[in-house]
N, C-alpha and C positions, 0 to 999 in steps of 0.2 A: 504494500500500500504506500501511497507516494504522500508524504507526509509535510515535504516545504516548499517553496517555490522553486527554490532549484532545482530539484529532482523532479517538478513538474515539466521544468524547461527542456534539463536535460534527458527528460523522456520521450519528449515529444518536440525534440530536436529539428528535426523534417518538417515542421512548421512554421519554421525559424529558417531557412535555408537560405535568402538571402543576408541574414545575419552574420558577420565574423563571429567565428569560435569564442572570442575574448569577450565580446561585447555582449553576446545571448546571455549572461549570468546580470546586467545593468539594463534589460529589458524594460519598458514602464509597466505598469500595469494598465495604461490605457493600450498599449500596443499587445499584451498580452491576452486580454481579454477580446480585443477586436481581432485577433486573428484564432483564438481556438474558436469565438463563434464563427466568423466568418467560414474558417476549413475544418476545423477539426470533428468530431464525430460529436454527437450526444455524451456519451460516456465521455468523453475527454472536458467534455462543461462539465459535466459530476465530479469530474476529479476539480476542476476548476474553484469549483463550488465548495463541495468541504476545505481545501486551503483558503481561499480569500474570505468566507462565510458569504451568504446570499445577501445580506446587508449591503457588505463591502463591494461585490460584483456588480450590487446594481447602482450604487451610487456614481462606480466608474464608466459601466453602459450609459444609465441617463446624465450624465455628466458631459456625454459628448455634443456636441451642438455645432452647427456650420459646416464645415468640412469635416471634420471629423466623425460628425456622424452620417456622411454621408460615404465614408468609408466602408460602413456595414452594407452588405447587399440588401434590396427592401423585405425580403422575405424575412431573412435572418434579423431585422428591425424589428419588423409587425412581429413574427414568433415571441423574440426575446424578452419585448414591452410589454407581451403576456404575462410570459413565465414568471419576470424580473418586477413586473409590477407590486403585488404585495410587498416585496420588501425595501420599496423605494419609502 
């Protein structure tokens, strides 16, 4: 069980692929969170979820605004603003 963000990151390295090696460990958590929803599988947000807690994950989702949140594809918006909404 992956227990901190690192061993998030570096498990799920291949999601990070344009990243240098060095830098994937100073990830943001706005970048972090927008790319395992954006690619990563369901289970990969669960894992997301129990490290950040669902408080912290949605404060970072809805936190995005302007360009940034238009990084999210609109599927993966509309879905997330579901799921994430109680605990905004």
């Amino acid at each position: 069980m992956i227990s901190s963000r690192q061993d998030f990151i570096k498990k799920h390295s291949n999601l990070f692929w344009y990243t240098p090696e060095q830098a994937k460990q100073s990830i943001s958590d706005d970048l972090l969170v927008e790319t395992t929803l954006n690619y990563g599988t369901l289970d990969d947000f669960r894992e997301l979820r129990r490290i950040m807690t669902p408080k912290r994950l949605a404060k970072v989702f809805f936190s995005a605004t302007g360009r940034k949140a238009g990084n999210y594809y609109p599927e993966i918006r509309n879905f997330f603003s579901l799921v994430l909404q109680p605990y905004a």
